[in-house]
C-alpha beads as a LAMMPS data file, in Angstrom:
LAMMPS data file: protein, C-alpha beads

99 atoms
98 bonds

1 atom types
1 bond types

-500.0 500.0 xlo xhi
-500.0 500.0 ylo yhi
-500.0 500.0 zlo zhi

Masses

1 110.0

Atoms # bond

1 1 1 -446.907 167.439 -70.010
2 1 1 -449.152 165.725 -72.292
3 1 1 -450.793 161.927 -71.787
4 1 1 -449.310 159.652 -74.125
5 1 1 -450.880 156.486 -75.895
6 1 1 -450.256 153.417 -73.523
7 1 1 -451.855 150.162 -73.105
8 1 1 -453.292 149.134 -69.780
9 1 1 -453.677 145.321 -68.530
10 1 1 -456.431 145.660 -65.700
11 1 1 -455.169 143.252 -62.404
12 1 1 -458.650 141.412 -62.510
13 1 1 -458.511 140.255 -65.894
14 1 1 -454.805 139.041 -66.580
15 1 1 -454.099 138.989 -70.653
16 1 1 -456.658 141.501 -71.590
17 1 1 -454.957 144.954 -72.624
18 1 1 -456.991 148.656 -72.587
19 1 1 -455.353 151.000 -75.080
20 1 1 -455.825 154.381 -72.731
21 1 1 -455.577 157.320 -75.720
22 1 1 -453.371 160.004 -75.513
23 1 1 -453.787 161.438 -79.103
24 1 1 -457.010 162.385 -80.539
25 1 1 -455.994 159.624 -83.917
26 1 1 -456.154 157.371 -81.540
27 1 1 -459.277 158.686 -79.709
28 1 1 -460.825 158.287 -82.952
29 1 1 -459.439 154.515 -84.410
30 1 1 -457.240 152.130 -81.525
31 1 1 -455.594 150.863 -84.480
32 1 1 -454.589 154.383 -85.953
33 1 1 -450.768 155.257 -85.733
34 1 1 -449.862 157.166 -82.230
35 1 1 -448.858 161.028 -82.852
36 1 1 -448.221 161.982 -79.352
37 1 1 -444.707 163.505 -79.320
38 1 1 -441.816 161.740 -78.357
39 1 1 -440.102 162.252 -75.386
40 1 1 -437.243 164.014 -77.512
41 1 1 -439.884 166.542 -79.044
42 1 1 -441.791 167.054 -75.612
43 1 1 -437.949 167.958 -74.028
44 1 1 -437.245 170.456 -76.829
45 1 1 -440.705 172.165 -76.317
46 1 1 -440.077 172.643 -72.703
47 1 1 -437.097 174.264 -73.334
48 1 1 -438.018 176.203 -75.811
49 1 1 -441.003 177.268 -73.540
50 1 1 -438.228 177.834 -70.724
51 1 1 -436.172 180.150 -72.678
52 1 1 -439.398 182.163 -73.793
53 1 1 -440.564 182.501 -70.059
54 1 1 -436.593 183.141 -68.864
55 1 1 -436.769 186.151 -71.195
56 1 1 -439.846 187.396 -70.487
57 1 1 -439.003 187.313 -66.654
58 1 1 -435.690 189.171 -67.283
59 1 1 -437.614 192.173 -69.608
60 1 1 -439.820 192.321 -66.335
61 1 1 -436.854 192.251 -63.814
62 1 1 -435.709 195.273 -66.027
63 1 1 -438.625 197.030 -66.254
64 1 1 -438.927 196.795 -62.163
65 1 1 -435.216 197.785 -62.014
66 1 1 -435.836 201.131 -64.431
67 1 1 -438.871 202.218 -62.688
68 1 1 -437.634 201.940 -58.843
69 1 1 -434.611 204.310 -60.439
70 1 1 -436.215 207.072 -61.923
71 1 1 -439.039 207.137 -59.024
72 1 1 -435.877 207.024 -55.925
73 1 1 -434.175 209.607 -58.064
74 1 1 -437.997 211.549 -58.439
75 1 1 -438.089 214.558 -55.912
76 1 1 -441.454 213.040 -54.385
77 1 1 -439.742 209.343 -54.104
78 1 1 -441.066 208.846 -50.382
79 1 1 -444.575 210.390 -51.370
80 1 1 -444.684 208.157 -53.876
81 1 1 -443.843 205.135 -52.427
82 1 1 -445.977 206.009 -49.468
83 1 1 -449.110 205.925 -51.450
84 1 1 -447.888 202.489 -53.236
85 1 1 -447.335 200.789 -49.955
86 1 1 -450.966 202.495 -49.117
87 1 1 -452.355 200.518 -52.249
88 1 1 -450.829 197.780 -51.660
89 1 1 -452.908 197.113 -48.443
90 1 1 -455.823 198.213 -49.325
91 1 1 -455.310 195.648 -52.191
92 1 1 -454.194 193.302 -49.859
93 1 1 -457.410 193.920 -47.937
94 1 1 -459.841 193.319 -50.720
95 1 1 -458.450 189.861 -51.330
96 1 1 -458.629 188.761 -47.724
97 1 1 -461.907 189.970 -47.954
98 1 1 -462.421 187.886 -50.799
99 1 1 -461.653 184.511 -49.602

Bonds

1 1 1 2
2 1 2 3
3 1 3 4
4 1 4 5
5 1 5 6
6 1 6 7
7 1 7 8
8 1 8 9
9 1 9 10
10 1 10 11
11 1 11 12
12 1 12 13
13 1 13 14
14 1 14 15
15 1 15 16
16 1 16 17
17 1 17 18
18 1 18 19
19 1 19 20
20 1 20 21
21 1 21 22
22 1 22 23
23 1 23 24
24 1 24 25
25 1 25 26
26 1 26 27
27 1 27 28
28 1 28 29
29 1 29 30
30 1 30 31
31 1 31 32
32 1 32 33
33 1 33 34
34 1 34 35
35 1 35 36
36 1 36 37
37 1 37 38
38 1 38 39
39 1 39 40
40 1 40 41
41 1 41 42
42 1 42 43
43 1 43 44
44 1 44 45
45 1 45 46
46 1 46 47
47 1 47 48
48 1 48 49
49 1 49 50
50 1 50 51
51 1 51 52
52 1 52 53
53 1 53 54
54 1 54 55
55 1 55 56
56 1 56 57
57 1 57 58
58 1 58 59
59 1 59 60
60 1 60 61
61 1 61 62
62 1 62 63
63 1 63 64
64 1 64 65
65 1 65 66
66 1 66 67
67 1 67 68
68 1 68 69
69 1 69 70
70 1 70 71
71 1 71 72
72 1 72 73
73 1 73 74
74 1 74 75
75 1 75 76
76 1 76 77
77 1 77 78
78 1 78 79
79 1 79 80
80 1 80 81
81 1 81 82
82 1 82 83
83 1 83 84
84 1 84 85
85 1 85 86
86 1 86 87
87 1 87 88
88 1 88 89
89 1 89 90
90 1 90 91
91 1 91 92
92 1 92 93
93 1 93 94
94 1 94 95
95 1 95 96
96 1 96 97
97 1 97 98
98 1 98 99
């Protein structure tokens, strides 16, 4: 979520009012009209980024899903999945190792 355009009146000085930018137009000139999106538009752009990242998770879910059945049904399955559990750790290792 983006910062919006808002005005600010500071506690110690009662009456006075900050503009706090949220656009670069209004970086650039306070009196300049506000383009930050609406609450409307910034909905419909989550969503839209939702859906895209809903897909992309079920294309991966497949993916997974095809690969574990053709390696189970592969006449080396438990050779191979030895040796991915194998990586795995040693992964695992190198990024304790890390931090």
């Amino acid at each position: 979520m983006s910062l919006r355009c808002c005005w600010y009146e500071p506690v110690e000085e009662p009456g006075t009012r900050m503009l706090l930018p949220g656009c670069m137009e209004r970086v650039l000139d306070a009196d300049a009209d506000c383009t930050c999106p609406t609450t409307a538009e910034e909905i419909d752009r989550l969503k839209a980024e939702y859906a895209d990242l809903a897909s992309k998770a079920a294309g991966t879910s497949h993916a997974f899903s095809d690969l574990m059945s053709a390696v189970s049904a592969h006449r080396d399955a438990k050779a191979i999945f030895a040796d991915a559990d194998a990586r795995t750790a040693a992964h695992a290792d190198q990024v304790r190792d890390l931090s």
